[in-house]
C-alpha positions as CSV (number, residue, x, y, z in Angstrom):
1,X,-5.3,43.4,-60.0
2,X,-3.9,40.5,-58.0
3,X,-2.0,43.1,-55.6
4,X,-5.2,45.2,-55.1
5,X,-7.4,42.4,-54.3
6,X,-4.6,40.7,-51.5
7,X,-4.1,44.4,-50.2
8,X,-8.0,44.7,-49.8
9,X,-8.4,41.6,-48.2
10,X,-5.1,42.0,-46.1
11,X,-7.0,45.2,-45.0
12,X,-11.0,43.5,-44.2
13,X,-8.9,40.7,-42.0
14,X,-7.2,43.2,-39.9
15,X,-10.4,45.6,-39.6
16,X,-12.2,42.5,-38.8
17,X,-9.7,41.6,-36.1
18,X,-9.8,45.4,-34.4
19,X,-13.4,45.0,-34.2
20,X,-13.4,41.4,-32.9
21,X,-10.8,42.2,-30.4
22,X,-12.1,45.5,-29.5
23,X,-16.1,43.6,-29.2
24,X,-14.5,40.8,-26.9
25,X,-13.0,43.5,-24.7
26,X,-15.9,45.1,-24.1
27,X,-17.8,41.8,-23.5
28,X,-15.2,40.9,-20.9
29,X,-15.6,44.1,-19.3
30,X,-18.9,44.7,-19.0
31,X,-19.2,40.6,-17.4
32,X,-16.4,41.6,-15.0
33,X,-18.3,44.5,-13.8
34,X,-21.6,42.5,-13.9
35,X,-20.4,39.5,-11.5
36,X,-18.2,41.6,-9.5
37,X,-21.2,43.0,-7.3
38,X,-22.6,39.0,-7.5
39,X,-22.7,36.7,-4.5
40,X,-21.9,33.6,-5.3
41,X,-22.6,30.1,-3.9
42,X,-20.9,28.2,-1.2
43,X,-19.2,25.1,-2.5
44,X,-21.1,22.0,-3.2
45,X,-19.4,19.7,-1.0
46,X,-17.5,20.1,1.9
47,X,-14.3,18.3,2.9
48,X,-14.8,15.6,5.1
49,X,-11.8,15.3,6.6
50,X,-10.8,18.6,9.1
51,X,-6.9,17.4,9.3
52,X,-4.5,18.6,6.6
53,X,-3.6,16.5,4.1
54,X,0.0,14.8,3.5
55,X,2.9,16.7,1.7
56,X,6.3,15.5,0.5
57,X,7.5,18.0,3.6
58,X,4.7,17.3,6.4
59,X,2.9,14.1,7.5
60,X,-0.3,14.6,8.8
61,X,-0.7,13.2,12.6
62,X,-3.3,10.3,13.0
63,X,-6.5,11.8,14.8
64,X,-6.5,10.8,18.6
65,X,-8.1,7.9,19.5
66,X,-11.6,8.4,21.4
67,X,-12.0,7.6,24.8
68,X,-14.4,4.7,24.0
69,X,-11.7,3.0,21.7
70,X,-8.6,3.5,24.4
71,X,-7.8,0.5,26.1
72,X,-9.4,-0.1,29.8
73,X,-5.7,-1.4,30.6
74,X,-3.2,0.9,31.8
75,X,-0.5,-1.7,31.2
76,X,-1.5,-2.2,27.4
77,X,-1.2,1.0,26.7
78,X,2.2,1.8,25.0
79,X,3.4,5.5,26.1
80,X,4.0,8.0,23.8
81,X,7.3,10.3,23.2
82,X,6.4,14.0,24.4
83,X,9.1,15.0,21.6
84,X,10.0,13.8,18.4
85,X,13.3,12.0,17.8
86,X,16.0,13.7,16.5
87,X,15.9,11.5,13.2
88,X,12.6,12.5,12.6
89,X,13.4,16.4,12.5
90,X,13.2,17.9,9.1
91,X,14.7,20.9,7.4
92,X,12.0,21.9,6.0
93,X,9.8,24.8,7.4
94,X,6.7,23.7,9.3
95,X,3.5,23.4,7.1
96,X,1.2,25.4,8.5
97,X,-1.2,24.2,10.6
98,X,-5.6,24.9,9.8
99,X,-7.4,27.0,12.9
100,X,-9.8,24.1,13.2
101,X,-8.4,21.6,14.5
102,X,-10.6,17.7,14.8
103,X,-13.5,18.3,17.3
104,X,-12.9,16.7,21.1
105,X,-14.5,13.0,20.5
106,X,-18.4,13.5,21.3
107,X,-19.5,16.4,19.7
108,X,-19.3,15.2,16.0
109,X,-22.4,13.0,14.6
110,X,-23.3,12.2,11.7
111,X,-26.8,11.7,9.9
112,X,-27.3,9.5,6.7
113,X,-30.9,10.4,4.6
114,X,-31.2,9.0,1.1
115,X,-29.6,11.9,-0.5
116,X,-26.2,11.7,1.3
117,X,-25.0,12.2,4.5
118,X,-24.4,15.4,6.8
119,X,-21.9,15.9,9.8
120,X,-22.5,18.3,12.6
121,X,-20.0,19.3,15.7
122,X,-22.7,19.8,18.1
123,X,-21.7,22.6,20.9
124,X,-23.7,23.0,24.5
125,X,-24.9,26.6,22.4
126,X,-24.3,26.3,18.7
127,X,-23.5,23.6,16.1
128,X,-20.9,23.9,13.1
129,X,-21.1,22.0,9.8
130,X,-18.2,19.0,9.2
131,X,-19.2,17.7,6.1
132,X,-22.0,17.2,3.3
133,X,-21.9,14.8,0.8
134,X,-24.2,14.4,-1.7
135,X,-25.1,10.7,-2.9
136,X,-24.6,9.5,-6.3
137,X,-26.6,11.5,-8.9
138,X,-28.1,14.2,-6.1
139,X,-27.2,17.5,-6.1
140,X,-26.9,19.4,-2.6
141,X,-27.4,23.4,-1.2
142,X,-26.4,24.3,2.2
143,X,-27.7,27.3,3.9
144,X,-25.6,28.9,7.3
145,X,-27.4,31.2,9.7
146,X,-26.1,32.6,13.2
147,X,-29.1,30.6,14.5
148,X,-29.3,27.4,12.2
149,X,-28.3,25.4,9.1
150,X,-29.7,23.6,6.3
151,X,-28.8,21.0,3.9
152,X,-30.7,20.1,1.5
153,X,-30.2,17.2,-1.0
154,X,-32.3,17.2,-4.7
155,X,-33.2,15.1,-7.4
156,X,-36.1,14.4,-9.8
157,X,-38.1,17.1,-8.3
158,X,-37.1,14.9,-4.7
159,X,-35.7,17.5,-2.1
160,X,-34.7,15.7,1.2
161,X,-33.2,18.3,4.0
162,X,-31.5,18.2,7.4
163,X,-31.6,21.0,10.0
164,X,-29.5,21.8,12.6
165,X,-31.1,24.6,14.8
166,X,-30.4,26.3,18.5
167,X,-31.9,29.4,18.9
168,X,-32.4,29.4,22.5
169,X,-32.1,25.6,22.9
170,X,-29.1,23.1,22.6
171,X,-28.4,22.2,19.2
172,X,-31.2,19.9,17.7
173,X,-31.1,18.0,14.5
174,X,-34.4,17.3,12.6
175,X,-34.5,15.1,9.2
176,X,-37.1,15.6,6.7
177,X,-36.9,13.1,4.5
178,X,-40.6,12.2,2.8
């Protein structure tokens, strides 16, 4: 009796683990092919920093100073090697470099409303988005269009947006923030 009752249950356990594994298969499959055809969100936040950051094998270069912060002195100003020393040359393979590189001083400006803070590079015919950072307990959406973009920064049923639009115009910034 004790061999018939183990051999039954042996039995229910591995029927029961056919149709579990066989039910989570299907489950899997028919999500996958769900949210494969989905679009999904852009990222919350954006980096704020456009340079690559430090590795063991690469050091990232200090942004160049603006022209505002060089020195009005030609003789303070300390010249700078055109080519590294060859102490300073590494086995390593070079790290490759992003396509965008930090935006010529002047064109990047940056726009504080009570939800966080937003970073344009405006352009003499269209503006790109640096950076969005959402404030503490504010959640943020951005929306890209050839013509414009919007962020928009929420909480408590509070929505607080900047645009950024230049359809036939220069790039303009407007800041909606009741």
């Amino acid at each position: 009796m004790r061999r018939g009752l183990v051999g039954r249950t042996v039995g229910h356990a591995g029927a029961w683990l056919l149709a579990t594994g066989a039910a989570v298969t299907l489950s899997w499959w028919g999500v996958h092919t769900v949210m494969s055809g989905t679009a999904y969100d852009p990222p919350l936040a954006v980096p704020l920093a456009a340079q690559p950051l430090s590795s063991s094998t690469h050091r990232a270069q200090p942004p160049e100073p603006s022209p505002s912060a060089t020195p009005s002195s030609p003789a303070s100003a300390s010249p700078t090697p055109s080519s590294p020393s060859p102490s300073a040359k590494s086995s390593a393979p070079p790290t490759p470099r992003p396509q965008r590189q930090v935006p010529p001083a002047g064109n990047v400006k940056a726009y504080s409303v009570s939800g966080g803070r937003v970073v344009f590079d405006l352009g003499a015919t269209s503006a790109e988005l640096v950076s969005a950072t959402p404030l503490a307990g504010w959640r943020m959406q951005v929306w890209k269009q050839p013509s414009w973009i919007r962020v928009t920064f929420t909480r408590d049923g509070r929505e607080v947006s900047v645009f950024c639009t230049w359809h036939d115009h220069p790039p303009l910034v407007e800041l909606v923030d009741p």
